[in-house]
N, C-alpha and C positions, 0 to 999 in steps of 0.2 A: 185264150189269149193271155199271154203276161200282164196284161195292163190290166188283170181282175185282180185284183188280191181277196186271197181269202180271209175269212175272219178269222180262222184260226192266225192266219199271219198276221194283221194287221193287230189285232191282243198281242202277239208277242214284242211288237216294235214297241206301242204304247205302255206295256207292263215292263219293258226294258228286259224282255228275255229271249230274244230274235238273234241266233247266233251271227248272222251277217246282213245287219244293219242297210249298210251300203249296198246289196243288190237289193232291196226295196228301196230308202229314200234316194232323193236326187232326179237327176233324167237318165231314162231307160229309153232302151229302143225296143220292141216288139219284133221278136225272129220274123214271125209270121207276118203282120202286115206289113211290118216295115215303120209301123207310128211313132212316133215320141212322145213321150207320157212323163212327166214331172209330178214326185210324191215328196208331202213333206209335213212332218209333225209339230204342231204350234203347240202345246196347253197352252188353256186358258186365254183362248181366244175368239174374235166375232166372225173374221173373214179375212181369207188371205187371196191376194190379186197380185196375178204372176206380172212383173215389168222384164223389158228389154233395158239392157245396159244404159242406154240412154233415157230411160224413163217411162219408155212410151209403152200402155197395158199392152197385153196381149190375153186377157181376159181372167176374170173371176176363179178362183178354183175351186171345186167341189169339194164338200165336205163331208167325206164318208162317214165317218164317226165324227160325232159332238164332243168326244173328247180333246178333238183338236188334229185328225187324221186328213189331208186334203189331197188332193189329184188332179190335173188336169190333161187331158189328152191334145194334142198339137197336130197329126195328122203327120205327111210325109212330108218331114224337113231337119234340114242340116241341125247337126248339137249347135248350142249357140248360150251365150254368156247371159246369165239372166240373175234379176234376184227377186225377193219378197215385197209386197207392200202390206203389212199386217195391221190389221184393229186388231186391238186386244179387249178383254172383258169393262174394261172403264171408256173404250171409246177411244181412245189413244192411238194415233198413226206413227209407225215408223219404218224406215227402209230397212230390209236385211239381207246381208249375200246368204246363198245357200253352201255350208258345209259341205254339203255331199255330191255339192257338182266339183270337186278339188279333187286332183290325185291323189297319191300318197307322197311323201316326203322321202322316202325309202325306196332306194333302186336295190336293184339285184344284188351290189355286190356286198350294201349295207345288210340286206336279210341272210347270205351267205355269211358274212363275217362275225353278225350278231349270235346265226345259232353255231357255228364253230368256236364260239368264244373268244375271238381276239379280232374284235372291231379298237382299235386302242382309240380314237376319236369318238367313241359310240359317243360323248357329250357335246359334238357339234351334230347329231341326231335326233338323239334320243333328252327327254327335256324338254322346255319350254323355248322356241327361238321367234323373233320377230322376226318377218318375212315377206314378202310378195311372191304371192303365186295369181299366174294370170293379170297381172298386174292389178292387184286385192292385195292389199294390206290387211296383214291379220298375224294369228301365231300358231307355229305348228308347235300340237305336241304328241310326242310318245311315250312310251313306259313300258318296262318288260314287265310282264303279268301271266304266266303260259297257260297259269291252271284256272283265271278267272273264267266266269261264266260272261260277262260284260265288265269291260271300262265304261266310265264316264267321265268328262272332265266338267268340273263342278265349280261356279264361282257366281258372283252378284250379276255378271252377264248374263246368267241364265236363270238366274233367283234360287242359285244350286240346287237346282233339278237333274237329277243324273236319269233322267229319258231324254233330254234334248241334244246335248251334245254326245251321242254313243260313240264310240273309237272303231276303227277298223282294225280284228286281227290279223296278223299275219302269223299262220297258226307255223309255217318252219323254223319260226325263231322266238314266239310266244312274245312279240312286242305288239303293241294295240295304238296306234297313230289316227290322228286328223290334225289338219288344219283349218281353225275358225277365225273367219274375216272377221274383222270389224272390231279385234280388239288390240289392247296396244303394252307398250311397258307400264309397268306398274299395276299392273290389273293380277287379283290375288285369286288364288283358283288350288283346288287339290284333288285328286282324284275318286272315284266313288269307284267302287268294286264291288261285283256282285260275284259270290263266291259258286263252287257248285253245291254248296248246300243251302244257297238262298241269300246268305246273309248279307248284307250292306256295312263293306269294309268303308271309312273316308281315311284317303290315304295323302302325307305330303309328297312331294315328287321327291323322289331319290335323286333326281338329276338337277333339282332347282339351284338355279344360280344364283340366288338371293330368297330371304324368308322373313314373313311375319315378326316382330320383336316379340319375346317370350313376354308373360302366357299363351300368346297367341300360336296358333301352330298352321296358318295356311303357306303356302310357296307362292312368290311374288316372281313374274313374268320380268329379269332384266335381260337388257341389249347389252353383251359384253364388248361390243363392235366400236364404243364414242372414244375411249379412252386412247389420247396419246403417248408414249413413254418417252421420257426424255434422258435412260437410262443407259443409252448404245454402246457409249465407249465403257460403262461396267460390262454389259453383258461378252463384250469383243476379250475384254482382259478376265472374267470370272477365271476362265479353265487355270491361269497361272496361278492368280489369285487363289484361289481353293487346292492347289498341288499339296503332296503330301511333304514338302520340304519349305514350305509357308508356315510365319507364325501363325496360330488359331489359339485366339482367346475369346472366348463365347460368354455373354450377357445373359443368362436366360430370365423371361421374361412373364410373370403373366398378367394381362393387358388391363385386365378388370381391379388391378390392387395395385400397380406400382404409383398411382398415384390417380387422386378424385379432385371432383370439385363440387359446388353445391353446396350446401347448408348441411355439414357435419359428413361433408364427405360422400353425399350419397348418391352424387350422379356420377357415370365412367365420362372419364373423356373418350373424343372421338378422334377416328384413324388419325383423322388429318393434324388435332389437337394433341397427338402422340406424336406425330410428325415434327411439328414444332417445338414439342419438349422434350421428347425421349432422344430423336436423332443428334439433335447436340452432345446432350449427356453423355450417350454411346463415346462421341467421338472424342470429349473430353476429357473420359478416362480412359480414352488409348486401347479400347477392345474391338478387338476386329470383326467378328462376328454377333449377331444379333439373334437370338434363339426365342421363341414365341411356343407357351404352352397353345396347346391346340386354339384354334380358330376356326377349323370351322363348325356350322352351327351344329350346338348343341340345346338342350332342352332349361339342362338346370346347372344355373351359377354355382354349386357348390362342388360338381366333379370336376371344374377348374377346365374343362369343355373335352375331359378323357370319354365321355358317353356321347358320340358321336350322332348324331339324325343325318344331318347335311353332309356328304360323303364330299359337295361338289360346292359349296356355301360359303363364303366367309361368313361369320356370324354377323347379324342385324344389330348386334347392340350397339357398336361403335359406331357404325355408320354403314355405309353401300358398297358392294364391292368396289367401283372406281376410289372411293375414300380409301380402301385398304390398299390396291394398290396404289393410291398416290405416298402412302406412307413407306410402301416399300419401294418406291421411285427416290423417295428421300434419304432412305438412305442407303443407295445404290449410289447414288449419285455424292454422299458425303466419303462413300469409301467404303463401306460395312458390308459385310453379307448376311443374309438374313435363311437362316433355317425354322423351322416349322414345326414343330410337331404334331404326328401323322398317325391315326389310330387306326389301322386294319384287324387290333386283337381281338376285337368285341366291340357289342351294340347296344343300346339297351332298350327295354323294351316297351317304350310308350308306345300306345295306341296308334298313334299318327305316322308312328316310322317303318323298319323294315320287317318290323318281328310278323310274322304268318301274313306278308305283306299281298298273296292275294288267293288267301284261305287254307296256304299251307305253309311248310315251313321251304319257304324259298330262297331265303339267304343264309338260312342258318341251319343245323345238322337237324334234321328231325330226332334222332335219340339224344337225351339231356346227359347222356355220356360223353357225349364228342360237341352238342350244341346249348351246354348250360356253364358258364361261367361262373362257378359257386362264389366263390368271395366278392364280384362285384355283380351279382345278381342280374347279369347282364346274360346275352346269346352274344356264340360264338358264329365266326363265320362258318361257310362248308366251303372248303377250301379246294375240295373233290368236285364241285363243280366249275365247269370253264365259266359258265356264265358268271358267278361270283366271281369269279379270278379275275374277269376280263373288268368289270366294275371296279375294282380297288386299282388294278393296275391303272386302270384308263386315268381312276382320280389322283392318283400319285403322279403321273406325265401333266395332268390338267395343272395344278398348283406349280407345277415347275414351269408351264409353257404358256398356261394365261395369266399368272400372277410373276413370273419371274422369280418365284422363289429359289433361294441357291442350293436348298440342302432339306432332307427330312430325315426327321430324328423319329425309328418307329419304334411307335412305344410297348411293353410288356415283351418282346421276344421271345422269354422265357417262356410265358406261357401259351404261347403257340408252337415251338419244338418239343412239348412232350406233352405226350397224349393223359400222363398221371399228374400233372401241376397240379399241386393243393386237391389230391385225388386222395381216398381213400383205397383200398382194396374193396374191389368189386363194384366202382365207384366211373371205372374206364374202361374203354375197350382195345386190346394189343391192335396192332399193324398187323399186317398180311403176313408179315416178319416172326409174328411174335413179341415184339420192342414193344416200346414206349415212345418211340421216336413218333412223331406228326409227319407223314411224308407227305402228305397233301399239302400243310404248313410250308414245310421246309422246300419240297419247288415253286411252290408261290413265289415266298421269299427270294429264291435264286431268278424265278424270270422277271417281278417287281424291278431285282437288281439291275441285272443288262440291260432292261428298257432304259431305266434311268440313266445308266451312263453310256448305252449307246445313242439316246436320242436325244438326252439335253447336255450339250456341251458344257463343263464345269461344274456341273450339281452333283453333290454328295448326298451319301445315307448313310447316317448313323445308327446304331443298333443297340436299345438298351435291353442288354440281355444279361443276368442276372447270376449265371450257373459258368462251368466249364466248358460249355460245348465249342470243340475246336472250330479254327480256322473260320470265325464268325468273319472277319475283314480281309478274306482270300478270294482271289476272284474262282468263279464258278466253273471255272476252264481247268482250276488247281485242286476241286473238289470242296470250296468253301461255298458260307450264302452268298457271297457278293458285294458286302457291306463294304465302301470307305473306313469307316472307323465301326470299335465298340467302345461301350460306357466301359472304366475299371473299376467296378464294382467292390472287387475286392481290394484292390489298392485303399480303392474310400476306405470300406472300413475298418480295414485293421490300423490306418493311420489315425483315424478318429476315435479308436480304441484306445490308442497309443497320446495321444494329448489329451485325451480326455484323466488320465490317470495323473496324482500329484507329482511331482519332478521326485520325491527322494524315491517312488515306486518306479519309475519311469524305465530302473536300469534291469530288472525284471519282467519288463514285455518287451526289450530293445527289437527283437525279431520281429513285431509287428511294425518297425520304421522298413526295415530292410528288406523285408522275406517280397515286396513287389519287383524289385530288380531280378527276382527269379525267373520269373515269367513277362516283365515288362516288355518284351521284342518278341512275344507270340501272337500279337496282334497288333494292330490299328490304335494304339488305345487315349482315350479322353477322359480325363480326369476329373471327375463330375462331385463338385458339390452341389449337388443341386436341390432344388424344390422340397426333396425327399426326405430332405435330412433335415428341416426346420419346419416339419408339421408334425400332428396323430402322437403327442407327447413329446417327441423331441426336442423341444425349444430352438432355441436361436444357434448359431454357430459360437457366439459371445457365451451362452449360457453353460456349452460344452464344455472350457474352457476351467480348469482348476483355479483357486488361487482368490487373492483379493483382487479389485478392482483393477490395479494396475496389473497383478498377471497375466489376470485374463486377456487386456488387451494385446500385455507384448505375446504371452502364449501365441494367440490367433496371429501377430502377425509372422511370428517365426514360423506359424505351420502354412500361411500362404508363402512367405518365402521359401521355404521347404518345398512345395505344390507345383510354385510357377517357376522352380529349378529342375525340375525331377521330368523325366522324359515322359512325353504322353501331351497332347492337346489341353488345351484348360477349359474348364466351365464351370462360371461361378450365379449362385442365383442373387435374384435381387435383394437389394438389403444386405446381405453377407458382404457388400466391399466397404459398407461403413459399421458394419459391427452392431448392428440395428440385435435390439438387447430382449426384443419377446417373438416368441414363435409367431413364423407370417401367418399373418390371415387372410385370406381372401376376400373376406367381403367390408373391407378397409386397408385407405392407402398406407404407406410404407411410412415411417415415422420420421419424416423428412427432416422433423426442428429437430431431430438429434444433434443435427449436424451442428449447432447453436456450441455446443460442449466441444471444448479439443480434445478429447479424446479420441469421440467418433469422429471428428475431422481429421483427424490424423490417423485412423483407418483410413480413410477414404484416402488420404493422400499416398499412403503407402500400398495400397492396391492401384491408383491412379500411376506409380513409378514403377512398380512390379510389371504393368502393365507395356511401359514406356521401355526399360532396360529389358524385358523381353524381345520388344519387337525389333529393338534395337541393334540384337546383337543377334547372330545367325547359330553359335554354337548351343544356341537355346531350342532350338527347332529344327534345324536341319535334318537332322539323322535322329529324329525321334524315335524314329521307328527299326533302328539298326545300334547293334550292342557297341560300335565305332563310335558312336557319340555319348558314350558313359563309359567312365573310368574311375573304380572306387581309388580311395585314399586310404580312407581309413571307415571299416564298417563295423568296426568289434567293440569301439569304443565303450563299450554297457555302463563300465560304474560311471563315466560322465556324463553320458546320454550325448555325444558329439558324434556325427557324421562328417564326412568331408568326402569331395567327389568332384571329378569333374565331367564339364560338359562339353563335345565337341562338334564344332560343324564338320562341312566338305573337306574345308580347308584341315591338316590336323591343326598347323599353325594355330588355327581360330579355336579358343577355350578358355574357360571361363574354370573360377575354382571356386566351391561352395562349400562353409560352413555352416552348420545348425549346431546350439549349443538349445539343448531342451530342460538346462535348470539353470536356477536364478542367480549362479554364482558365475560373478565375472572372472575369467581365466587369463590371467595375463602369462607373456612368453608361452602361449601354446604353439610347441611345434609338430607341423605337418610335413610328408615331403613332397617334393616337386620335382619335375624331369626337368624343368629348363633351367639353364642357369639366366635369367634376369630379373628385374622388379616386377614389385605387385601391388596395384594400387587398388584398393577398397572404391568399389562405384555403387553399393547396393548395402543399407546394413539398415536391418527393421527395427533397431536401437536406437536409431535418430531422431532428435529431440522435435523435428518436424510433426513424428508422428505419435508424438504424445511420451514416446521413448525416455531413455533415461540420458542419450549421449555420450554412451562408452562406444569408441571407435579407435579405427585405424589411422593416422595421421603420416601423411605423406609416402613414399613408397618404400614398400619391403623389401628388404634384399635377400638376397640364395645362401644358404651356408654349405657348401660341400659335406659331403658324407650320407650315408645311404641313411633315410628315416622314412617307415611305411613301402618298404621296397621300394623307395624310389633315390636317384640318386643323388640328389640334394634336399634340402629342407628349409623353411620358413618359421621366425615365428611371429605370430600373429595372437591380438590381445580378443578374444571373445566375448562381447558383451552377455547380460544375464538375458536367457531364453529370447534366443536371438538367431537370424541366419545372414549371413554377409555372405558375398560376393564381392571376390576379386578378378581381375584384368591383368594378364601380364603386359609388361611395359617395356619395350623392346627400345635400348639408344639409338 
């Protein structure tokens, strides 16, 4: 009869090495008599006594092993809703549903799509979710694990014992599921794995949608179900909002440093406390977009949260998921969109996360040729796997769909399209090709892509990629990855080359102001000073800057005037729009009382109008991305170091004329030419004494002199302040 268990079986249930759990504990039926039989594993217990739903016994269970193995036989009758009444070793009574009388949480077409690789929701499955089943409150969970020998799920509910709650496999798609009653949000649990070499992996969930605050490393069971959004009318206008002929000015951000509080700084505020302060700010100085170094959870404070654990996580330091989202409700609702940054490049390898997540190398390349990250000592994805494909993808759709994110910025690109980055010879291994190319990488990238913009209306992806590899911001239909935009890497730094050097050398690298116009309409391109360029020696943006004290300021503001002229997206990082004077730090806030000094207050203010006269005007954006909306004047200029160009929208009517003068000597009667015959009035000049400037300007409007100058058919002249960029408007009677 079924209803004997052998000891060989009943050792492997209680030793946690019984390949399927679930056909021993629970209620069984007997082929043969017909009986019903109820089995179920207590440690550390006196006696367990079976109840009917309503309370009422239905008799004592036997207790085969003293270790805590029980059975009772029921005779010929219907399955029926039952649970536990246990003693435990001190004498203690309490009620418990049985685990193993529950289904699976997993239908057919979920086990089909898990082992096909493209369940894109696997994260309203797989993970921790609060739930009623049979009307039992409790929480299912799952986790992909193909090659464990057992799951377990492990927490104070069970005094993390990984023999009581075992998981059921489902061996076609290697995910391991149960649902336990009786426990609710906020209950902290990780997974235990037992490998097939024996070993006792404890594992956090890959799918947790809230975790532990670091040191701590368990995954915390949240309801993402409570939160309302009050976001509708952004979400209805994103897609216009985010078009690629919108102005984008990007704030980037990281959340742990832009500003503290506490006794010298040492505690982060929280979402909601960023909500309040940051949202303002954003909207104050006139930047449209909102860019956040990775969030979600990470391990350790100092990778700034690029070493990813929590695929699926906001980080716990600031507060709860619903907190982050209430921040990014804030400001949606003030007007801003908020992009993300998105780490699919690599993982690192703490014990708790994905690395040999259940005894082999499951998410990351088994050879250290294709799954070691040498410079960030991290593991790479295996990109060649659906199942890893189907995970990042699903978490890339999830931040867009359950947080309403508008945009991910993913990070390292570079290093995931060639299989030699930071490789040595003999260091990598070729493609089927022979190349260097990642093609595992590179269709990732492309299907990432069209999910994103086929399924979330309005959200972008940006691509910080490092190198030349074409048509990174083409769609996938045209034979690019699929990317909205790329970072212009190169633009940064041969400009940064180029101010960085004294004004009377200046006219000796001119080609480093220009040589971006070569290539600017070969892509999507965003113009990034970011993060990158004010740590690991670099100093500040102010620091770069040649000169005395007052150079340095006008320097930086002629080269953000130069920046927020020049066709391509903007993104500027924190601290850099008040000229904030020592390399960021992370693990202290931004140096706010600068601001105390007019100097840096007149940074701020002339990033705060840079900001304002961009959005303001459409020949600044429109046609960023098409050669129609640039039109040089004058690019040769070397021994003055002066540029002049204009900028046009849709309309041609609409344009704007920009000079940059990059030495300290003011220029008066310089003439430039122009095609229309009217005035021009100065609306924009980083000389003004607002911003700490010196006050050399344009006063009232300029008139057209006939005759061809700069091949153009009339000309202007115009007085140039020292290391200065102005902006002019034509002025039609």
């Amino acid at each position: 009869m079924e209803n004997l268990l052998s000891k060989e079986e009943m050792n492997a249930v209680i030793n946690g090495d019984h390949g399927n759990v679930f056909a021993v504990l629970g209620i069984h039926r007997d082929k043969g008599s017909k009986e019903v039989f109820i089995r179920t594993y207590q440690p550390n217990t006196k006696s367990v006594e079976l109840l009917k739903k309503d309370g009422s016994s239905l008799g004592m269970m036997t207790k085969l092993d003293k270790r805590g193995f029980y059975q009772i036989n029921l005779g010929q009758i219907e399955n029926f809703p039952y649970k536990f009444r246990i003693e435990n070793d001190r004498g203690d009574f309490c009620e418990q549903e049985d685990a193993y009388r529950f289904s699976s949480i997993l239908g057919d077409i979920d086990i089909y799509l898990l082992a096909e690789g493209n369940h894109l929701d696997m994260y309203k499955k797989l993970g921790a979710h609060v739930q009623e089943m049979d009307g039992v409150r409790g929480v299912s969970f799952a986790v992909w694990a193909p090659n464990a020998k057992r799951v377990s799920v492990v927490g104070n509910f069970n005094n993390w014992d990984g023999r009581v709650n075992v998981m059921r496999k489902h061996p076609t798609c290697g995910v391991w599921d149960i649902f336990i009653p009786g426990i609710d949000e906020g209950e902290i649990y990780k997974y235990e794995v037992k490998t097939q070499e024996d070993y006792i992996l404890v594992k956090s969930d890959p799918l947790a949608f809230w975790s532990e605050v670091r040191p701590k490393t368990a995954s915390v069971v949240y309801d993402l179900n409570h939160y309302h959004w009050e976001d509708q009318n952004w979400m209805n206008y994103r897609e216009e909002y985010n078009a690629f002929d919108k102005p984008m000015s990007i704030y980037e951000v990281h959340l742990g440093s832009w500003r503290r509080k506490g006794e010298n700084g040492s505690e982060f505020l929280t979402y909601r406390e960023m909500a309040d302060r940051l949202v303002p700010y954003v909207v104050n100085m006139g930047f449209t977009h909102v860019e956040f170094l990775p969030l979600a959870e990470h391990p350790l404070d100092c990778s700034w949260g690029y070493q990813v654990i929590g695929m699926f996580a906001p980080t716990s330091r600031f507060g709860t998921p619903d907190d982050f989202r209430y921040m990014i409700d804030k400001f949606h609702q003030a007007g801003i969109a908020v992009i993300m940054d998105w780490v699919p490049a690599h993982f690192p390898k703490d014990g708790h996360g994905l690395v040999e997540f259940d005894g082999t190398h499951l998410y990351e390349h088994a050879d250290p040729r294709k799954g070691e990250h040498l410079d960030w000592g991290t593991k790479i994805y295996n990109y060649g796997r659906t199942e890893v494909c189907n995970f990042l993808c699903a978490s890339a759709l999830y931040w867009l769909k359950e947080y309403h994110i508008d945009g991910l910025r993913v990070d390292a690109v570079a290093s995931m399209l060639y299989l030699d980055y930071s490789r040595k010879n003999g260091e990598w291994i070729p493609n089927i090709y022979g190349g260097n190319e990642n093609i595992e990488a590179i269709a990732f990238l492309r299907k990432m892509n069209e999910l994103v913009y086929g399924q979330c209306k309005g959200a972008v992806t940006c691509a910080e990629e490092s190198t030349a590899w074409p048509m990174v911001s083409r769609p996938t239909s045209m034979g690019g990855l699929g990317f909205g935009y790329k970072w212009n890497m190169g633009w940064m730094n041969d400009t940064l080359k180029y101010i960085s050097h004294e004004p009377v050398h200046r006219k000796y690298h001119h080609g480093m102001l220009t040589f971006g116009l070569l290539y600017a309409f070969n892509e999507n391109f965003i113009l990034p000073i970011s993060h990158d360029e004010v740590v690991h020696g670099k100093g500040s943006m102010l620091g770069k800057m040649p000169g005395d004290e007052w150079q340095k300021f006008a320097n930086l503001r002629a080269y953000y005037g130069f920046m927020y002229t020049h066709p391509g997206k903007k993104l500027l990082f924190m601290g850099c729009e008040f000229g904030q004077d020592w390399e960021w730090n992370s693990e202290e806030s931004l140096r706010w009382h600068l601001l105390e000094y007019p100097m840096y207050k007149g940074m701020q203010n002339c990033v705060r109008d840079l900001n304002l006269m961009y959005k303001g005007n459409p020949a600044f954006y429109e046609e960023d991305f098409d050669y129609r909306g640039f039109e040089w004047i004058d690019h040769s200029n070397a021994d003055d170091s002066v540029i002049s160009y204009m900028r046009k929208g849709h309309n041609p009517a609409d344009y704007m004329v920009v000079i940059s003068n990059f030495t300290p000597v003011v220029r008066h009667d310089y003439r430039i030419g122009v095609n229309e015959n009217c005035r021009y009035q100065e609306i924009f000049n980083s000389d003004d004494v607002s911003y700490w400037g010196s006050g050399v300007k344009n006063e009232g409007l300029l008139t057209t002199e006939e005759g061809e100058w700069n091949n153009k058919p009339r000309s202007i002249k115009v007085t140039l302040p020292p290391l200065s960029t102005i902006v002019l408007k034509p002025v039609r009677d």
